[in-house]
C-alpha positions as CSV (number, residue, x, y, z in Angstrom):
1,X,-16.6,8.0,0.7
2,X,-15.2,5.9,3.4
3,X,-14.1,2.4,2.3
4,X,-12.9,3.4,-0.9
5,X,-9.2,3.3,-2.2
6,X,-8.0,6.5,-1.8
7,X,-5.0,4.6,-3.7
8,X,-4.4,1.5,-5.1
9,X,-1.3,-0.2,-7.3
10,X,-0.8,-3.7,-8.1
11,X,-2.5,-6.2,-10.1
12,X,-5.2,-6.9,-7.7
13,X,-4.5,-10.7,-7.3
14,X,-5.7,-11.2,-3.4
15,X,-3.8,-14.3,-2.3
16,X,-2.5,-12.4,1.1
17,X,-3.5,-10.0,2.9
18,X,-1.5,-7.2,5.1
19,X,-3.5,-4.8,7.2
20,X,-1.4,-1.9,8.5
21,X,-3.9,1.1,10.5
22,X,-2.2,4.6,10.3
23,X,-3.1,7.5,12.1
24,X,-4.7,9.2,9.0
25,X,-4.7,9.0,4.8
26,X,-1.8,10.8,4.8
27,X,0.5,9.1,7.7
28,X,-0.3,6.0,5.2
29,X,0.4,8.3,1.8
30,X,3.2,9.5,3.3
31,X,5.0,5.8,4.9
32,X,4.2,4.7,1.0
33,X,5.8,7.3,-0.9
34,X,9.1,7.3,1.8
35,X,12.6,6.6,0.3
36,X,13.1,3.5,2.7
37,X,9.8,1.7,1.8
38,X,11.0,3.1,-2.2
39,X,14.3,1.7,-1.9
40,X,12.9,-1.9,-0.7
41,X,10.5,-2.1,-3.4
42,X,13.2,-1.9,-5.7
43,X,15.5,-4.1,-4.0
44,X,12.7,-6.8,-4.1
45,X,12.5,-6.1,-7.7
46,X,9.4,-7.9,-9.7
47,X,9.8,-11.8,-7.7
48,X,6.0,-11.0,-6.3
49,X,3.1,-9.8,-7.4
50,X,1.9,-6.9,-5.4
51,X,-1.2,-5.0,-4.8
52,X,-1.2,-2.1,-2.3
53,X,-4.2,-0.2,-1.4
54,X,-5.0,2.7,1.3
55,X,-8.4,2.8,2.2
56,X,-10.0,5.3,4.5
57,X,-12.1,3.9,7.8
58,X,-12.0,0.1,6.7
């Protein structure tokens, strides 16, 4: 179903919003799950409250 989170993590609190278009589901999957964008997460530790969604043909 297009428009639906093919994955989503967070709390869902909506107070900004960051639209990134990838190439496909799993260009986006893949960017996610990489060690750098791993590594900052944990380096920003839990000082924000984040919700992170990929979404196919928004």
């Amino acid at each position: 179903m297009r428009g639906a989170a093919v994955y989503a993590s967070g709390s869902g609190l909506k107070e900004r919003t960051v639209i990134v278009e990838w190439p496909s589901v799993d260009a986006a999957k893949a960017a996610y799950q990489s060690p750098a964008y791993q590594e900052a997460l944990v380096a920003l530790g839990d000082g924000v409250d984040r919700d992170f969604r990929i979404i196919e043909g928004a």
